[in-house]
ROVOGU-507205 format. One record per residue: x, y, z of N, C-alpha, C, O in turn; residue in one letter. Coordinates in Angstrom, 3 decimals. Atoms other than C-alpha are relative to their C-alpha. Layout:
<recs>
REC        n.u        n.v        n.w       ca.u       ca.v       ca.w        c.u        c.v        c.w        o.u        o.v        o.w   aa
REC          X          Y          Z          X          Y          Z          X          Y          Z          X          Y          Z    A
...
</recs>
This chain:
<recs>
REC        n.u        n.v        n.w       ca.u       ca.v       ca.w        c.u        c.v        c.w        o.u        o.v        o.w   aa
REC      0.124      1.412      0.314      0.726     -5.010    -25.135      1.164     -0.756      0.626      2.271     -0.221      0.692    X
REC     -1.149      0.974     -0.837      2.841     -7.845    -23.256      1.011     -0.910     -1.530      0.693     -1.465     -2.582    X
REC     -1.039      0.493      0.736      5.912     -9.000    -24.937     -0.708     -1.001     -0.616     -1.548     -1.572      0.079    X
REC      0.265      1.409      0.250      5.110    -11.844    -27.218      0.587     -1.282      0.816      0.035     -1.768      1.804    X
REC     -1.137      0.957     -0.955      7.717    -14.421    -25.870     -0.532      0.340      1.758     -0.999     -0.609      2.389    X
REC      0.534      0.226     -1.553      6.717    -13.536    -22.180     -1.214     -0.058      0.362     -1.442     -0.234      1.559    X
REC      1.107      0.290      0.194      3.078    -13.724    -23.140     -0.009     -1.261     -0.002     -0.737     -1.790      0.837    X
REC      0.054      1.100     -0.060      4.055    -17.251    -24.303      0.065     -0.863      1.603     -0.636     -1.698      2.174    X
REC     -0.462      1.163     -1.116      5.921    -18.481    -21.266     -0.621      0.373      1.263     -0.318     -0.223      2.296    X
REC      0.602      0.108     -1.425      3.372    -16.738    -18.601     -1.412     -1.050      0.090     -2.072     -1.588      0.979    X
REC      1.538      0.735      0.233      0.419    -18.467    -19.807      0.082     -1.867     -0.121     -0.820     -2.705     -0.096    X
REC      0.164      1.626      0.039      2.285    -22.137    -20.142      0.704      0.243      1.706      1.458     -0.717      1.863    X
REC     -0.587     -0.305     -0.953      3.601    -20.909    -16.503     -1.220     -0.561      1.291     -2.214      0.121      1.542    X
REC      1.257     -0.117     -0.739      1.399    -22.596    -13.804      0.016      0.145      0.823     -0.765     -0.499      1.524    X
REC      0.059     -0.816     -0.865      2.429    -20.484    -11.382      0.028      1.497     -0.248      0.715      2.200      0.494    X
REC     -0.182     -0.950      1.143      1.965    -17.521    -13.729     -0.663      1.070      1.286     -1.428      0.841      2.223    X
REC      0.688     -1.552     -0.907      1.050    -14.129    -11.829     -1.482     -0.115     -0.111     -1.596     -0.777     -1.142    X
REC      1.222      0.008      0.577     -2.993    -13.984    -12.034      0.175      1.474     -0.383     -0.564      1.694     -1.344    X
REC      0.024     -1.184      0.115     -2.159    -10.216    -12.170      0.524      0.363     -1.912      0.015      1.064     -2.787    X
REC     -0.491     -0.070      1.339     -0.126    -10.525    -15.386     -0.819     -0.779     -1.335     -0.839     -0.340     -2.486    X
REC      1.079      0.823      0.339     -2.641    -13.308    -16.611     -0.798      1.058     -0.885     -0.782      1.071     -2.116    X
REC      1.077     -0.306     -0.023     -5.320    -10.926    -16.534      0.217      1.341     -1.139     -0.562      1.825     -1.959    X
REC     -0.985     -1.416      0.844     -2.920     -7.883    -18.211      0.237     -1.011     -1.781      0.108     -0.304     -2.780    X
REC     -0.069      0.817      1.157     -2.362    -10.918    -21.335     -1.464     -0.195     -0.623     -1.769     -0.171     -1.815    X
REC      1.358      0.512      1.027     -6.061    -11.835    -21.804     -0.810      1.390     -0.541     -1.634      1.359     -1.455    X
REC      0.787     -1.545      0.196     -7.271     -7.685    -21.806      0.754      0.104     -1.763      0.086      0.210     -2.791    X
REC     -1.070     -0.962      0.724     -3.630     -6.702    -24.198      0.338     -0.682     -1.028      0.897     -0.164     -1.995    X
REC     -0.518      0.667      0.982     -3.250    -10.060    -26.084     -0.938     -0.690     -0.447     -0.413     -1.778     -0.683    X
REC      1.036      0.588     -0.037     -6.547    -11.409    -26.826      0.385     -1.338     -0.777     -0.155     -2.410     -0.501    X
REC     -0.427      1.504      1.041     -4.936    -14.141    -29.458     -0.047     -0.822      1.382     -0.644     -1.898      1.355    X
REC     -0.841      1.191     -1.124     -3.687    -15.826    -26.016     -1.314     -0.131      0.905     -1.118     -0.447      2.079    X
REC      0.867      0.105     -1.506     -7.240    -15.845    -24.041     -0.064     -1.885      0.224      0.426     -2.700      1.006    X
REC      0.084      1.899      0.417     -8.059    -19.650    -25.120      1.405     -0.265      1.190      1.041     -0.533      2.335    X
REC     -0.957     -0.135     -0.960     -4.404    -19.720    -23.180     -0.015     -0.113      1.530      0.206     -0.870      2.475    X
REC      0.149     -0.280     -1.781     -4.991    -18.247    -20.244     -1.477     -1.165      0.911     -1.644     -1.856      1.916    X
REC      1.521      0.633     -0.449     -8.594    -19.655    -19.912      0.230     -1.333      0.916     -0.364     -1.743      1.913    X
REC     -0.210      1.385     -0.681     -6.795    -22.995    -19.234      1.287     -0.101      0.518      1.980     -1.118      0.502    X
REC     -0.739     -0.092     -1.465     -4.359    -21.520    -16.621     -0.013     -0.493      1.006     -0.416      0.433      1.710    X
REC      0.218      0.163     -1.743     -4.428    -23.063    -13.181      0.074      1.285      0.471     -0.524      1.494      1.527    X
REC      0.396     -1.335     -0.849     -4.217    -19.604    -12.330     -0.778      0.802     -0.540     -0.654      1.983     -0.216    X
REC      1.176     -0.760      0.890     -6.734    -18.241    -14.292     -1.215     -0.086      1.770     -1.762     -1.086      2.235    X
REC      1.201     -0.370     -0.625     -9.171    -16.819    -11.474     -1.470     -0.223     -0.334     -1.656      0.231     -1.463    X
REC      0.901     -0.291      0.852    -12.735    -17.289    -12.123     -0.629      1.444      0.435     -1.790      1.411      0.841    X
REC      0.925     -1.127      0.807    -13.752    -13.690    -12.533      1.072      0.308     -1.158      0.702      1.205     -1.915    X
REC     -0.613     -0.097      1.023    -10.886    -13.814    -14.987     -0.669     -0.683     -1.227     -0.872     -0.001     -2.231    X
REC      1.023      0.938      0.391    -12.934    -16.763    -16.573     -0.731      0.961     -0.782     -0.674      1.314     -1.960    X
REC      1.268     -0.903      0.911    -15.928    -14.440    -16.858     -0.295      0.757     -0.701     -1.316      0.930     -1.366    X
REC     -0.167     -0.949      0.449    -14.453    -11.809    -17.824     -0.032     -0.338     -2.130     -0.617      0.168     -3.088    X
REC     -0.521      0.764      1.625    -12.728    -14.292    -21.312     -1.350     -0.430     -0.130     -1.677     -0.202     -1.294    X
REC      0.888      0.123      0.962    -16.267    -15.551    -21.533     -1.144      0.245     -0.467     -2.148     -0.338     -0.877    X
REC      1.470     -1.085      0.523    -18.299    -12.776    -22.287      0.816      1.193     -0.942      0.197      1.936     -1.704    X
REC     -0.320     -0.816      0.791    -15.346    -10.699    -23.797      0.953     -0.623     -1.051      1.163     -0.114     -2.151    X
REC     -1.133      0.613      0.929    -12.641    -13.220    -25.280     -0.373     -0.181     -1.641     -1.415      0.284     -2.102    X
REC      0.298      0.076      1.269    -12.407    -14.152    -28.942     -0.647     -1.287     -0.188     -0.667     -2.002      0.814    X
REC      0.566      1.512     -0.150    -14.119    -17.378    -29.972      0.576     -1.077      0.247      0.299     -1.910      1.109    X
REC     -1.082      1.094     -1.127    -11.391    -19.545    -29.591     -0.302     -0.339      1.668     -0.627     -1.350      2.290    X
REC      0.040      0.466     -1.522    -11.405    -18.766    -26.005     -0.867     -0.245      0.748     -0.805     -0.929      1.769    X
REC      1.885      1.031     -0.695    -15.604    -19.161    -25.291      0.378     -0.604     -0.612      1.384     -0.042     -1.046    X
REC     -0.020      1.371      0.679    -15.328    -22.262    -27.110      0.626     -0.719      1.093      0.004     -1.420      1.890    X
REC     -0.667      1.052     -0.929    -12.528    -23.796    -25.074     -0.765      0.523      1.747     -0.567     -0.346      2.596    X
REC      0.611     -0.495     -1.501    -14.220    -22.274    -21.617     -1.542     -0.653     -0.571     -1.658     -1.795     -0.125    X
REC      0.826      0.962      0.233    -17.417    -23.611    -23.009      0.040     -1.328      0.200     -0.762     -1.814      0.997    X
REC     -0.850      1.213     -0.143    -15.667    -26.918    -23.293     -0.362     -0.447      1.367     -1.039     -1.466      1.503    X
REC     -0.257      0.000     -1.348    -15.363    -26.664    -19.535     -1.306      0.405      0.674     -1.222      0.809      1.834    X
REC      0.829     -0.590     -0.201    -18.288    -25.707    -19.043     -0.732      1.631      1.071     -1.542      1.892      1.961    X
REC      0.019     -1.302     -0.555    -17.859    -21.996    -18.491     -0.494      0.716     -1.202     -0.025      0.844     -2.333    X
REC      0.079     -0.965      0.952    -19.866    -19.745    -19.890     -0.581      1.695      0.710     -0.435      2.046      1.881    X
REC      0.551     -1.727     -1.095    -21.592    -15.589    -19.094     -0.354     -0.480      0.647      0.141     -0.549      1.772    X
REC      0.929      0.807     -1.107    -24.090    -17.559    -17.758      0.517     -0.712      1.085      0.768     -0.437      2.259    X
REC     -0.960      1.368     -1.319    -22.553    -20.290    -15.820      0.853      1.114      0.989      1.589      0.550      1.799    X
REC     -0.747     -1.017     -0.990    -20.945    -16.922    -13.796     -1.043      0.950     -0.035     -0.718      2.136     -0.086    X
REC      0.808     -1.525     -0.392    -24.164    -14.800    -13.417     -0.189      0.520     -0.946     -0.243      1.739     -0.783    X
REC      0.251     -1.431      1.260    -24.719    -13.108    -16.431      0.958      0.774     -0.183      1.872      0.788      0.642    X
REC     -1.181     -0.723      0.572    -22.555    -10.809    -18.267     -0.338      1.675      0.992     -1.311      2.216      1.517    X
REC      0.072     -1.032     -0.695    -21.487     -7.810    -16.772     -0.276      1.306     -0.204      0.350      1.933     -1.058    X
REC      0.724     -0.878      0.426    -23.651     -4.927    -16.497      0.247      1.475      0.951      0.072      1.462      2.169    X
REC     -0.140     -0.771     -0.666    -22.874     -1.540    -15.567     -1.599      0.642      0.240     -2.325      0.561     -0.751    X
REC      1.390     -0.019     -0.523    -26.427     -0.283    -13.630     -0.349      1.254     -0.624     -1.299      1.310     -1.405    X
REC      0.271     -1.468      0.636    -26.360      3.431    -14.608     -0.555     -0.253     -1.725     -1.687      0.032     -2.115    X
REC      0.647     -0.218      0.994    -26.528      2.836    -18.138      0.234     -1.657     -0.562      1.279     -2.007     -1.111    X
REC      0.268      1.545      0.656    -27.487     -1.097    -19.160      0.260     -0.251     -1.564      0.753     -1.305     -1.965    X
REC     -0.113     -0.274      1.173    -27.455     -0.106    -22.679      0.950      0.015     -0.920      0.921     -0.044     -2.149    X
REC     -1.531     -0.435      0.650    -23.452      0.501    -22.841      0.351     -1.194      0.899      1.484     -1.017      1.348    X
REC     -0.768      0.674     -0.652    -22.762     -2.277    -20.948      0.804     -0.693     -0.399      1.972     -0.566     -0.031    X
REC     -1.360      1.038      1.307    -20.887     -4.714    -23.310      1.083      0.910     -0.526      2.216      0.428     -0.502    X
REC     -1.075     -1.071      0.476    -18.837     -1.740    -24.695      0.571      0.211      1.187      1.573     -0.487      1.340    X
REC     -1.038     -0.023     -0.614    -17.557     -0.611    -21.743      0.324     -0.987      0.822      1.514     -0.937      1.137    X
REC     -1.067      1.165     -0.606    -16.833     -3.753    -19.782      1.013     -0.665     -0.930      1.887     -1.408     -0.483    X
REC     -0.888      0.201      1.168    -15.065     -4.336    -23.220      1.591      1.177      0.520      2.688      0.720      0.839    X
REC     -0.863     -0.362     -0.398    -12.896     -1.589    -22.350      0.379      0.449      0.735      0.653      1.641      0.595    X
REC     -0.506      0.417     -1.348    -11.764     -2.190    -19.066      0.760     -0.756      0.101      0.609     -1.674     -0.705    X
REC     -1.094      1.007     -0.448     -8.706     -4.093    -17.579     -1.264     -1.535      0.582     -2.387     -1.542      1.086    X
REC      0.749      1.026     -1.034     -9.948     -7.516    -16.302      0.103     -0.114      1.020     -0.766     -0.578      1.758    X
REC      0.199     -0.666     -1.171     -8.453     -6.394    -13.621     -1.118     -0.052      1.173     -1.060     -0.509      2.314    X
REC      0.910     -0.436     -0.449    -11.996     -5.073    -13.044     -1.084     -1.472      0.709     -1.734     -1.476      1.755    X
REC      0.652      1.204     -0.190    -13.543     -9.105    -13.407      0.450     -1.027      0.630      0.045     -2.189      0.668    X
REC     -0.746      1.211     -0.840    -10.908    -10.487    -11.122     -0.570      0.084      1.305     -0.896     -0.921      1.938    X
REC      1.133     -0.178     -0.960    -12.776     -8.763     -8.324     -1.365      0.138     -0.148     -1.857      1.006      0.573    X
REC      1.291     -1.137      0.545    -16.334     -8.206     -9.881     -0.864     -1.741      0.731     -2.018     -1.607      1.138    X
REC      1.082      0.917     -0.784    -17.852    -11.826     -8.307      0.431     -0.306      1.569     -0.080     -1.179      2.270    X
REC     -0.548     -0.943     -1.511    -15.953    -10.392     -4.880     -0.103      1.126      0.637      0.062      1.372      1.831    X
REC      0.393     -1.481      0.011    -16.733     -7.115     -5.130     -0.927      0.557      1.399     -0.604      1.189      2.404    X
REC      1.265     -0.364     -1.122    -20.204     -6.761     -3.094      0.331     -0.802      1.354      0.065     -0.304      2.447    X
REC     -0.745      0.077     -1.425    -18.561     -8.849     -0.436      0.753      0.566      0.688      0.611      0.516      1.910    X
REC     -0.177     -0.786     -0.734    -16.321     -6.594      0.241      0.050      1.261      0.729      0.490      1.704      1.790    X
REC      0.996     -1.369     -0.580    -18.085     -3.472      0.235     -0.866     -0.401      1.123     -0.982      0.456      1.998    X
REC      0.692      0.112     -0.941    -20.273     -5.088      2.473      0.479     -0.145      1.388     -0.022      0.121      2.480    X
REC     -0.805     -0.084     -1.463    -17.276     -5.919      4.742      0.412      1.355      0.619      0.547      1.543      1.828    X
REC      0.154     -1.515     -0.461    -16.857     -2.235      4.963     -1.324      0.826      0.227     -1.606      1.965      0.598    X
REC      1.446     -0.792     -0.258    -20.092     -1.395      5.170     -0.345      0.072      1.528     -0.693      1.035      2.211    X
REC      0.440     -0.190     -1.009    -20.536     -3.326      8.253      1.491      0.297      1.427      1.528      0.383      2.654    X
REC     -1.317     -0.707     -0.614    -17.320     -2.298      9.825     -0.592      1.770      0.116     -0.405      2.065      1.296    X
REC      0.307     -0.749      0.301    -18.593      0.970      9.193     -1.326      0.464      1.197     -1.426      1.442      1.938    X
REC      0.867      0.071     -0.628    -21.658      0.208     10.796      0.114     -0.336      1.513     -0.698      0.244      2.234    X
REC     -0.481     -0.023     -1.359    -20.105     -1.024     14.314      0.280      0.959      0.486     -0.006      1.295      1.636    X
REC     -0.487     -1.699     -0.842    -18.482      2.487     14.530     -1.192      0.584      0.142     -1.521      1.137      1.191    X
REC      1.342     -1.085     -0.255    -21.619      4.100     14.088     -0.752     -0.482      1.620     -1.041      0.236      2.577    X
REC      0.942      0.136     -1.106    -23.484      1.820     16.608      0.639      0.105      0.950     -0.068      0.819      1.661    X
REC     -0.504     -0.192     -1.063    -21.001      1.787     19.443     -0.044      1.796      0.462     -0.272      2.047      1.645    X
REC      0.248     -1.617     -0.027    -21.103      6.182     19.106     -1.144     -0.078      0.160     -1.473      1.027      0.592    X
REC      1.013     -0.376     -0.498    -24.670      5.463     19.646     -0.423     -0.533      1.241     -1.584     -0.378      1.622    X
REC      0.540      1.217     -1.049    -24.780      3.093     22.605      0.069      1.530      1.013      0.471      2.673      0.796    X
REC      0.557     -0.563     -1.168    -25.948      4.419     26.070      1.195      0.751      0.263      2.194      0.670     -0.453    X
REC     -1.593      0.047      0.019    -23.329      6.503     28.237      0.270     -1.342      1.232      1.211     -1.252      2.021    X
REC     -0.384      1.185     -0.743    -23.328      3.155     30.224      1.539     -0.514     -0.842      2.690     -0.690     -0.442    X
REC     -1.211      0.435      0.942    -21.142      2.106     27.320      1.113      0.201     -0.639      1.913     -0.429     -1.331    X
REC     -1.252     -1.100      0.663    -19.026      5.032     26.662      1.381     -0.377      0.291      2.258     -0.174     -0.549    X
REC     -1.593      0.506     -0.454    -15.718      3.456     28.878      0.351     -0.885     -1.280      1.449     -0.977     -1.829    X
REC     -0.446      1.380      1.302    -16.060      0.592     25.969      0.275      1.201     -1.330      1.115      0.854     -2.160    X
REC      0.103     -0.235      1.287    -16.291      2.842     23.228      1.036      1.045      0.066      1.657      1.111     -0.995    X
REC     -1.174     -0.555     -0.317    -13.596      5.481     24.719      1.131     -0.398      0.073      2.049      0.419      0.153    X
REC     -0.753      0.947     -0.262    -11.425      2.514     25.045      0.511      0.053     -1.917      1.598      0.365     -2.402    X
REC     -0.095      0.573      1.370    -11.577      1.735     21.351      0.435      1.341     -0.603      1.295      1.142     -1.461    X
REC      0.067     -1.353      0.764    -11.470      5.561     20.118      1.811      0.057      0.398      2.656      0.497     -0.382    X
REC     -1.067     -0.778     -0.502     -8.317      5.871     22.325      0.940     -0.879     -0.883      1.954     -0.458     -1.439    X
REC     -1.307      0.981      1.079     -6.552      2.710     20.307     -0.250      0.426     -1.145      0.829      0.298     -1.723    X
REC     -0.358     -0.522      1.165     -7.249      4.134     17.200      1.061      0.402     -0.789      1.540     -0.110     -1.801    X
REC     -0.957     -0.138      0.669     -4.695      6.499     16.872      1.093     -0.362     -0.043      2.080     -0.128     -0.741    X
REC     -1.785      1.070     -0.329     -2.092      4.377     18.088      0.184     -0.496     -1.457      0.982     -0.261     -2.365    X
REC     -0.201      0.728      1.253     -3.067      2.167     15.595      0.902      0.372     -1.530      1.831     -0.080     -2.199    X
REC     -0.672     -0.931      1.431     -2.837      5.018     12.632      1.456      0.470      0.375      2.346      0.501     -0.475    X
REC     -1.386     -0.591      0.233      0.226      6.481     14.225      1.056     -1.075     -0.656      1.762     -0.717     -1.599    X
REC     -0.693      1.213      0.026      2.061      2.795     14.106      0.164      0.108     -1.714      0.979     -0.634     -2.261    X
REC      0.154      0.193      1.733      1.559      3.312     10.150      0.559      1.294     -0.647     -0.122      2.319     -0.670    X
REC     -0.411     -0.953      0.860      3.970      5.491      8.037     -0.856     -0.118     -1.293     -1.632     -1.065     -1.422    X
REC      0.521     -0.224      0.898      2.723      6.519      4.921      1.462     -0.275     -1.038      2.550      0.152     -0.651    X
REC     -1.456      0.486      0.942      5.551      5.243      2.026     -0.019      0.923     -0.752     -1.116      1.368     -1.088    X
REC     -0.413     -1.076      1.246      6.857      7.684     -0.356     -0.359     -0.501     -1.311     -0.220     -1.724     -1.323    X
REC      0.559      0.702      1.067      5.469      7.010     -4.016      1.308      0.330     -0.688      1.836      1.438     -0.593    X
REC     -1.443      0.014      0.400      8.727      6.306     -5.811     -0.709     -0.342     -1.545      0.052     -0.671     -2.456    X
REC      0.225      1.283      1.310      6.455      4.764     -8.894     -0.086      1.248     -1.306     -0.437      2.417     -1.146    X
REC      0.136     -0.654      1.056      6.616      6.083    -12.406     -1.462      1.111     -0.539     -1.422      2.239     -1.029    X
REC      1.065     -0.446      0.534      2.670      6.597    -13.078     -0.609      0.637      0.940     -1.810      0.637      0.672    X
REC      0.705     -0.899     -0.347      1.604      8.773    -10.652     -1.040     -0.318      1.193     -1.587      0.517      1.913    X
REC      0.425      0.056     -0.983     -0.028      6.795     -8.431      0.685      0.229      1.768      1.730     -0.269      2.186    X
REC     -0.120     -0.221     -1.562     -0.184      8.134     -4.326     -0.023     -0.857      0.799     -0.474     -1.976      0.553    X
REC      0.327      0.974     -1.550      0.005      6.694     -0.732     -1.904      0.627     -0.138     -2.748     -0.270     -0.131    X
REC      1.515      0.028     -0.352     -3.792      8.401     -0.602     -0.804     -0.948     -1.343     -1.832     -1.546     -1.026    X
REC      0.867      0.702      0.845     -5.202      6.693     -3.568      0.153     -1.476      0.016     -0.782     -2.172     -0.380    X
REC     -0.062      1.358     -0.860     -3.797      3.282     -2.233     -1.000     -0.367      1.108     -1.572     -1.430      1.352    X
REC      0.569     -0.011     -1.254     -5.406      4.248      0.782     -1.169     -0.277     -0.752     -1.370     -1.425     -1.149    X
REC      1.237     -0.315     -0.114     -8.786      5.416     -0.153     -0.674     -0.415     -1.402     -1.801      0.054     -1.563    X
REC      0.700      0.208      1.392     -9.730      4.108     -3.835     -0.620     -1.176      0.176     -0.305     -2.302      0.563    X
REC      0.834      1.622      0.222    -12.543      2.083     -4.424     -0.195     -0.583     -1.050     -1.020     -1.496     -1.061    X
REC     -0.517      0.221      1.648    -11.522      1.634     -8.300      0.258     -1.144      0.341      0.757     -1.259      1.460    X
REC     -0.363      1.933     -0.121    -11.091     -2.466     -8.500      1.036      0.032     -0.806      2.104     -0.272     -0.274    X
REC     -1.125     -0.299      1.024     -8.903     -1.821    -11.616      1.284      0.697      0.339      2.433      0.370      0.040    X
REC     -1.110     -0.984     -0.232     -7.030      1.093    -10.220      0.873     -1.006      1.186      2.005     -1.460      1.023    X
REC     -0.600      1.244     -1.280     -6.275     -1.308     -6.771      1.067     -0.874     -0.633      2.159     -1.088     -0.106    X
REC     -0.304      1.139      0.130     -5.338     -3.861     -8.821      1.367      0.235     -1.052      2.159     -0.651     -1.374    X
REC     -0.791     -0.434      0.607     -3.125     -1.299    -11.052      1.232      0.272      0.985      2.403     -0.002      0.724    X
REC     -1.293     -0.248     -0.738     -1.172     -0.065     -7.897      0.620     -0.884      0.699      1.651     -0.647      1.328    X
REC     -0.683      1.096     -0.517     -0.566     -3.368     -6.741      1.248     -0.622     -0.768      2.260     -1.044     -0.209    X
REC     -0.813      0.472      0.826      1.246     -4.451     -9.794      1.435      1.101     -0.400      2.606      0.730     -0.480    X
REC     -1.288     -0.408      0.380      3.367     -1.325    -10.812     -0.069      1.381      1.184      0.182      2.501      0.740    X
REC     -0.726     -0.309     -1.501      3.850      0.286     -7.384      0.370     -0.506      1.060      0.219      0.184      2.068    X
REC     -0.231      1.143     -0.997      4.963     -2.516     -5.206      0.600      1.332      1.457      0.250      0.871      2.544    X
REC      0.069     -0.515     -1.181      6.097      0.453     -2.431     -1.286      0.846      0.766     -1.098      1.626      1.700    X
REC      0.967     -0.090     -0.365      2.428      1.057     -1.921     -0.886     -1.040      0.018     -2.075     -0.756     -0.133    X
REC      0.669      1.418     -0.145      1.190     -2.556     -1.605     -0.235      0.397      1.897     -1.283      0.223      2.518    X
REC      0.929      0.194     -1.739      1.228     -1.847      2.550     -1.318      0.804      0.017     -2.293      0.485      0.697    X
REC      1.454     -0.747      0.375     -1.485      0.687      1.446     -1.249     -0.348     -0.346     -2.316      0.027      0.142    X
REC      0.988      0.979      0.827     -3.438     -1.627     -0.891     -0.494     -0.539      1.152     -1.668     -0.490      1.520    X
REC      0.296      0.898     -0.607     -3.022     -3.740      1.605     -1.777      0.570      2.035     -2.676      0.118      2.745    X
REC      1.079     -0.954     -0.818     -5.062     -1.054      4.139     -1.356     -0.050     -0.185     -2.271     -0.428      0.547    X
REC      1.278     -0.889      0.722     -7.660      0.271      2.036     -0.760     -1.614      0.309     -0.318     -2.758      0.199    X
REC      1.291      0.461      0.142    -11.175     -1.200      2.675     -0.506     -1.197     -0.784     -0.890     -2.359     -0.657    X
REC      0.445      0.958      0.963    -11.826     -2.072     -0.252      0.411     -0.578     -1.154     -0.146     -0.727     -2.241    X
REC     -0.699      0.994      0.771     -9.285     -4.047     -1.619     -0.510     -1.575      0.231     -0.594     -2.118      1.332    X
REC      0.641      1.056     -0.114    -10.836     -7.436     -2.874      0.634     -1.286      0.539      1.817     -1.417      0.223    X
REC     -0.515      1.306     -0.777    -10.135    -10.853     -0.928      1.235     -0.671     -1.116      2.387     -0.724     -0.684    X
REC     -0.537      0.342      0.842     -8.567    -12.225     -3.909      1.339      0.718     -0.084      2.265      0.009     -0.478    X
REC     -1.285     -0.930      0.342     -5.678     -9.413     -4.068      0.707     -0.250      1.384      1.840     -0.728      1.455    X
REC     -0.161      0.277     -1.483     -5.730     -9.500      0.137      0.609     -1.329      0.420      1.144     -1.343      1.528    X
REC     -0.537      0.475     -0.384     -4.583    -12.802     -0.022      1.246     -0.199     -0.935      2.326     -0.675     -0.586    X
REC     -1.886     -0.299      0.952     -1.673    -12.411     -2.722      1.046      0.504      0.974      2.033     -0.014      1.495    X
REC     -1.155     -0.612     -1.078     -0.144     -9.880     -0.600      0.185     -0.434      1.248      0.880      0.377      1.861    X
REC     -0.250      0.546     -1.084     -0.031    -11.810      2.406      0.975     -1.305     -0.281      1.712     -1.830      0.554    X
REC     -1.023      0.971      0.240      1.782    -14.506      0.417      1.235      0.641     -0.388      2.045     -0.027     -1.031    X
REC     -1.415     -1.010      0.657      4.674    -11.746     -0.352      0.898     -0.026      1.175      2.048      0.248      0.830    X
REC     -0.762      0.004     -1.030      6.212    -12.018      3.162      0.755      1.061      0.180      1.963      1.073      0.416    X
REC     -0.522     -1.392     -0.160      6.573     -8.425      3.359     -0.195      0.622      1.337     -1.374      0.910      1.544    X
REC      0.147     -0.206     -0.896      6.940     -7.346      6.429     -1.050      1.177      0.870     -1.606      1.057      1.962    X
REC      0.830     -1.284      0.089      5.064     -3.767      6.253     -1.351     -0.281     -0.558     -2.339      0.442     -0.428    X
REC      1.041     -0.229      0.434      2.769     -5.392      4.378     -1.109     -1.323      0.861     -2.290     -1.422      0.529    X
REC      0.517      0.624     -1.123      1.580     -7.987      7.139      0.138      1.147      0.934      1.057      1.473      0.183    X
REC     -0.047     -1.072     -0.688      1.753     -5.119      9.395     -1.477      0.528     -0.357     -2.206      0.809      0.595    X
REC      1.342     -1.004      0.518     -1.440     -3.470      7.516     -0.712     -1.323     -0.267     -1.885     -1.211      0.088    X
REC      1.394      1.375      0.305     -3.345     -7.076      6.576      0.229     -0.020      1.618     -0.986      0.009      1.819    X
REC      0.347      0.220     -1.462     -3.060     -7.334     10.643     -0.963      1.182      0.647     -1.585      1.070      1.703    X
REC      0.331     -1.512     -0.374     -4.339     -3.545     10.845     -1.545     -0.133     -0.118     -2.417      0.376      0.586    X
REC      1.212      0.373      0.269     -7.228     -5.085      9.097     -1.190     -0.620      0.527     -2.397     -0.376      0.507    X
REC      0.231      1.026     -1.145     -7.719     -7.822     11.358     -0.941      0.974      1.621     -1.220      0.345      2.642    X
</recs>
């Protein structure tokens, strides 16, 4: 749970972290009403307070006219529809800061994904182009150390890399800051996080949002 007192002063803060925001409305639910009427309140943070917050905080997001609805419907895990309110209950919001970003950027990896494939299938008219590109590759990867995980909980440089967890992403961004150039790598880290870390003026970590590029 977030300090009381720094619960208070992130939520009247209106340059408040959305990351810490989102860690107050999951850990402190008294404070969603709070956050709800953040300037930095995200809206999948929004959606998240108004399908899981306490009434206070639908009420005042009502107010505003935010409600499940007014964001798509409440959020439904597909496998089992049945448990869906329970467990998006217990989940970080984390999960609802990317969840109306989400399929965009799987799809940006999808079709990234899909260029490699089709250029490996083009004619061999086309092979100089596509030998060209294979050969910058590993430049690319070599140009990229891998950072030592210095962080308390256990998270890796590979699970920076390669996790498609929205929550977990959004966990190693906050309490591993020497794996943010990683975050900043991986696929499928959501637009919303992608442009945080580009406002950090980290040098390693513009290095990998360019990698992206």
């Amino acid at each position: 749970m977030v300090d009381y007192d720094a619960a208070v002063a992130a939520v009247q803060d209106p340059n408040a972290d959305p990351i810490l925001l989102a860690k107050i409305a999951y850990e402190n639910p008294e404070f969603g009403a709070n956050v709800a009427v953040n300037p930095r309140c995200y809206p999948g943070l929004k959606r998240w307070i108004a399908e899981f917050g306490d009434e206070r905080a639908r009420e005042t997001l009502a107010q505003y006219g935010f409600t499940a609805d007014a964001f798509g419907g409440p959020v439904q895990d597909q496998e089992a529809p049945e448990q869906a309110a329970q467990q998006a209950a217990e989940q970080q919001p984390a999960d609802a800061y990317a969840a109306d970003q989400y399929v965009a950027a799987q799809q940006t990896a999808a079709d990234q994904y899909a260029a490699v494939q089709s250029a490996a299938d083009q004619p061999a008219a086309d092979q100089p182009a596509a030998d060209q590109y294979a050969a910058q590759q590993p430049a690319a990867q070599a140009a990229f150390e891998e950072p030592v995980a210095t962080n308390p909980y256990g998270f890796t440089a590979e699970q920076a890399l390669t996790t498609t967890d929205q929550m977990q992403i959004a966990q190693i961004a906050q309490y591993a800051p020497e794996l943010r150039a990683c975050i900043a790598r991986n696929p499928n880290t959501y637009p919303a996080l992608i442009e945080w870390l580009g406002q950090l003026g980290d040098p390693a970590i513009n290095a990998a949002l360019a990698f992206r590029q």
